[in-house]
C-alpha positions in Angstrom: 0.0 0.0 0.0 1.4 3.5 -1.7 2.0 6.2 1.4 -0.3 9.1 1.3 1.9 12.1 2.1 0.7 15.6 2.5 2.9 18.9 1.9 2.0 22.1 4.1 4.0 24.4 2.1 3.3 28.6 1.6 6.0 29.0 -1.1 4.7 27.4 -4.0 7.5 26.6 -6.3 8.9 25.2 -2.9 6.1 22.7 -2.3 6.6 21.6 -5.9 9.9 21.4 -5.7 9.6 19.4 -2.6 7.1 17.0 -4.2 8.9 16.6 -7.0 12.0 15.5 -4.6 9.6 13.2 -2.7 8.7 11.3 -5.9 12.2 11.0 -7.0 13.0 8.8 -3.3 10.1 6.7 -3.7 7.9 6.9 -6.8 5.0 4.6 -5.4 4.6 7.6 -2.7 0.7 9.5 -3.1 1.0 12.9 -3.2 -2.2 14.9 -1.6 -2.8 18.4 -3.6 -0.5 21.0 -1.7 -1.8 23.0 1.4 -0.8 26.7 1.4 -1.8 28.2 5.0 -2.9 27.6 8.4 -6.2 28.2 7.7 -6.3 25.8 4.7 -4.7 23.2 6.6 -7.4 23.5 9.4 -10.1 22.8 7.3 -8.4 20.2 5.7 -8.0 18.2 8.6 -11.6 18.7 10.1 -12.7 16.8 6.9 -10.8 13.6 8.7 -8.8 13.0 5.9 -6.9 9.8 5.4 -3.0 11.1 5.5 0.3 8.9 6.8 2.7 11.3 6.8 3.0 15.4 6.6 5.5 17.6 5.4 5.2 21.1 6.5 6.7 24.4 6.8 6.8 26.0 10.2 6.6 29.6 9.2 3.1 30.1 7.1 1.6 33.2 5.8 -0.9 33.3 8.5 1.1 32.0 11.2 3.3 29.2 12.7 1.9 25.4 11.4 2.1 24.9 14.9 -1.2 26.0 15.3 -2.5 23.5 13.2 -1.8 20.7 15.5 -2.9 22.3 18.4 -6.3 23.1 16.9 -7.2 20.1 15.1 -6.7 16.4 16.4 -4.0 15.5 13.6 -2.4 12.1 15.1 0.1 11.8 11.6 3.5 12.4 12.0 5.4 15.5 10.5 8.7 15.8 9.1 9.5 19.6 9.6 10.9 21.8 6.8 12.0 25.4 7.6 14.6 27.9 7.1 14.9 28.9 10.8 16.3 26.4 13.4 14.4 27.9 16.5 11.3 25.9 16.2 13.6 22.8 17.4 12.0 21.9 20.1 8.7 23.2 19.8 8.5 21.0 16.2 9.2 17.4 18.4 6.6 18.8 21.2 4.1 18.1 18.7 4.5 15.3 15.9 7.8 15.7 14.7 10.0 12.5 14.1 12.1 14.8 11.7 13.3 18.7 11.1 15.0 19.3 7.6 16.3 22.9 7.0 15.9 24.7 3.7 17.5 25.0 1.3 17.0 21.1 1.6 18.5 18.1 -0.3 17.4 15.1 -1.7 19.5 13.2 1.0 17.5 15.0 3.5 14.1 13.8 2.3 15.7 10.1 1.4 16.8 10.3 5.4 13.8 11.3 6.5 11.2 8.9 5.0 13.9 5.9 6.0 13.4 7.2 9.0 9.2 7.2 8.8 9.8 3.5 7.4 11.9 2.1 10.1 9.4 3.6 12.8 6.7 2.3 11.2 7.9 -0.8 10.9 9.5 -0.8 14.3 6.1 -0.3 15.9 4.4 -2.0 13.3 5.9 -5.7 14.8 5.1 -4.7 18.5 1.3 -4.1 17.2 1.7 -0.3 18.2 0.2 2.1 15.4 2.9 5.0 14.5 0.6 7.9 15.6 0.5 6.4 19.2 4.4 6.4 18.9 4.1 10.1 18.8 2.0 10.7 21.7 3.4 12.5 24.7 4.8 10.1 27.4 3.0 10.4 30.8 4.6 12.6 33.2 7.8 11.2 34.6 7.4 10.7 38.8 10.7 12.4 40.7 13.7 10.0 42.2 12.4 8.7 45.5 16.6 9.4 46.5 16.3 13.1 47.5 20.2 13.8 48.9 23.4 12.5 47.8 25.7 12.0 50.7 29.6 12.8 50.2 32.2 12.6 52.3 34.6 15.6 53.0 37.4 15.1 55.2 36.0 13.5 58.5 32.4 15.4 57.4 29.6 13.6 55.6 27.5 16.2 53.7 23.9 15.6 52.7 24.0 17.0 49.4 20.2 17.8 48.1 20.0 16.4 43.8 18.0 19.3 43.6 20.9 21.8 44.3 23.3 19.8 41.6 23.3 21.3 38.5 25.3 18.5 36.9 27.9 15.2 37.5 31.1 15.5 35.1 33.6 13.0 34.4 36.6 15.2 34.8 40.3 13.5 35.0 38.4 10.2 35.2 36.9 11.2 38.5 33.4 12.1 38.6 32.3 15.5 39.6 29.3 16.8 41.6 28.7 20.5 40.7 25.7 22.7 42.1 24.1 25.6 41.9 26.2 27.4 44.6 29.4 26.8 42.1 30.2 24.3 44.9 32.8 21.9 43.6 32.6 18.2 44.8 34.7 15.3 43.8 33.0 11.3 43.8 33.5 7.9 44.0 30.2 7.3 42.1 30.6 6.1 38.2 28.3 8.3 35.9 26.5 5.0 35.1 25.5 4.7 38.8 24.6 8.5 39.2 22.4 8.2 35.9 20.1 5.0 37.4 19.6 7.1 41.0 18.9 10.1 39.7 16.6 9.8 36.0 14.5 10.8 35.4 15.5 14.6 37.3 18.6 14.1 35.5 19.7 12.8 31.8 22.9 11.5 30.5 23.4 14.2 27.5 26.4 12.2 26.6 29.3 10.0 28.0 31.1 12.8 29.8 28.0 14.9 31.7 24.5 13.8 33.5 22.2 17.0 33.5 19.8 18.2 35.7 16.3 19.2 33.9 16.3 22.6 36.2 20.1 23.8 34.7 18.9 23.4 31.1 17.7 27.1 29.7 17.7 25.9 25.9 19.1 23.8 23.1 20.4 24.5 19.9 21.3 22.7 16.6 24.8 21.7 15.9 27.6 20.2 13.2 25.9 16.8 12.2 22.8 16.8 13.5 23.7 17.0 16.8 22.1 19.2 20.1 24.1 22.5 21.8 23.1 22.6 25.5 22.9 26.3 26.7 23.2 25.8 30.8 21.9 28.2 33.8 25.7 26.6 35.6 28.1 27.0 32.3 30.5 24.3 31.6 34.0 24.8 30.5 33.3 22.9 27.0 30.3 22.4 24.7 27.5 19.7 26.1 26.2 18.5 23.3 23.4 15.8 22.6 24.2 13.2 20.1 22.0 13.0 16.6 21.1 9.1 18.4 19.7 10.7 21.1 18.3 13.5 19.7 14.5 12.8 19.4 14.9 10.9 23.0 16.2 14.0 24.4 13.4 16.1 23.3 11.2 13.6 24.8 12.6 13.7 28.2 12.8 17.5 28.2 9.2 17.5 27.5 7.9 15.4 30.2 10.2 16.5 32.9 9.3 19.1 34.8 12.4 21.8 35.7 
């Protein structure tokens, strides 16, 4: 069975352009005539149409596409094409599995709708439907651990997780450092930190464990990758890998800072 896809696209020599790059990946691929604005895509949608996959602009004449999916029950998933990389996080808050940035390539689309195939098949075996894959994940409960105890000399400190802006791995010790710029050194492994304190804190990569209150922002990076922007700075980039990417966005969602 051919995949019906539908283009939400305000530039039209764009949306052809795209379509025409669509059809070029996968020429068994249904094409739905071209939506041009907010509005139109509204009205589209309250018809019920049959659609399994969307590719839409972000910034529309009439406003953000956004919109759309907050208005209108739309449980399809969206592969986001834009000029502007702000919209990161908002596009995976809704039903984004995939954000392309214009000018795009055909590798970008090819990418993307491998990616739409292997999650559709993916949930396909475990008898999940891909909409439902798409769904926001209930609400995360906090770490039933509330202090981390160190030892200082002949002190023992109760350490609260909630005043630790991050663990680092520095000079293969790990590092405790809080929101006080407080500076403590461990005997803990990263891996055993990660279990006791997730889901308050997430392992942005093998060097650094977060915490969800020290994270003001993210950015894109070089190969697909995430830029942390911290309330605590760090003396080098934390970035998320392109692996993690949608996983991250996930966990910032449902986590509450």
């Amino acid at each position: 069975m051919s995949i019906r896809v539908l283009i939400i696209e305000d530039e039209r020599l764009t949306a052809r352009d795209l379509a025409t790059t669509i059809r070029s990946v996968d020429d068994s691929i249904e094409l739905l005539p071209f939506l041009h604005s907010v509005d139109e895509a509204i009205y589209f949608f309250e018809q019920k149409p049959i659609v399994d996959l969307i590719f839409s602009d972000i910034d529309l004449g009439d406003g953000l596409s956004f919109e759309i999916f907050k208005k209108c029950a739309v449980a399809v998933p969206v592969i986001f094409c834009t000029a502007f990389d702000q919209y990161l996080l908002e596009a995976f808050q809704t039903n984004g599995i995939e954000y392309i940035l214009k000018p795009f390539k055909r590798a970008d689309v090819e990418r993307s709708l491998a990616k739409y195939q292997l999650l559709k098949e993916k949930f396909t075996r475990s008898g999940v439907t891909l909409p439902q894959t798409i769904t926001p994940l209930p609400e995360f409960t906090p770490t039933s651990e509330q202090s981390l105890i160190i030892q200082r000399g002949d002190k023992i400190l109760p350490i609260p997780f909630t005043d630790i802006a991050y663990f680092a791995i520095e000079n293969e010790v790990v590092c405790a450092y809080t929101f006080a710029n407080e500076h403590y050194k461990l005997t803990h492994t990263l891996d055993a930190l990660e279990s006791r304190c997730f889901p308050q804190f997430y392992r942005a990569n093998r060097q650094i464990l977060v915490n969800r209150k020290t994270i003001k922002s993210a950015s894109r990076y070089f190969n697909r990758k995430l830029l942390l922007h911290l309330l605590l700075p760090y003396k080098e980039n934390v970035l998320v890998g392109k692996l993690k990417v949608t996983e991250f966005l996930m966990w910032l969602q449902n986590t509450h800072a």
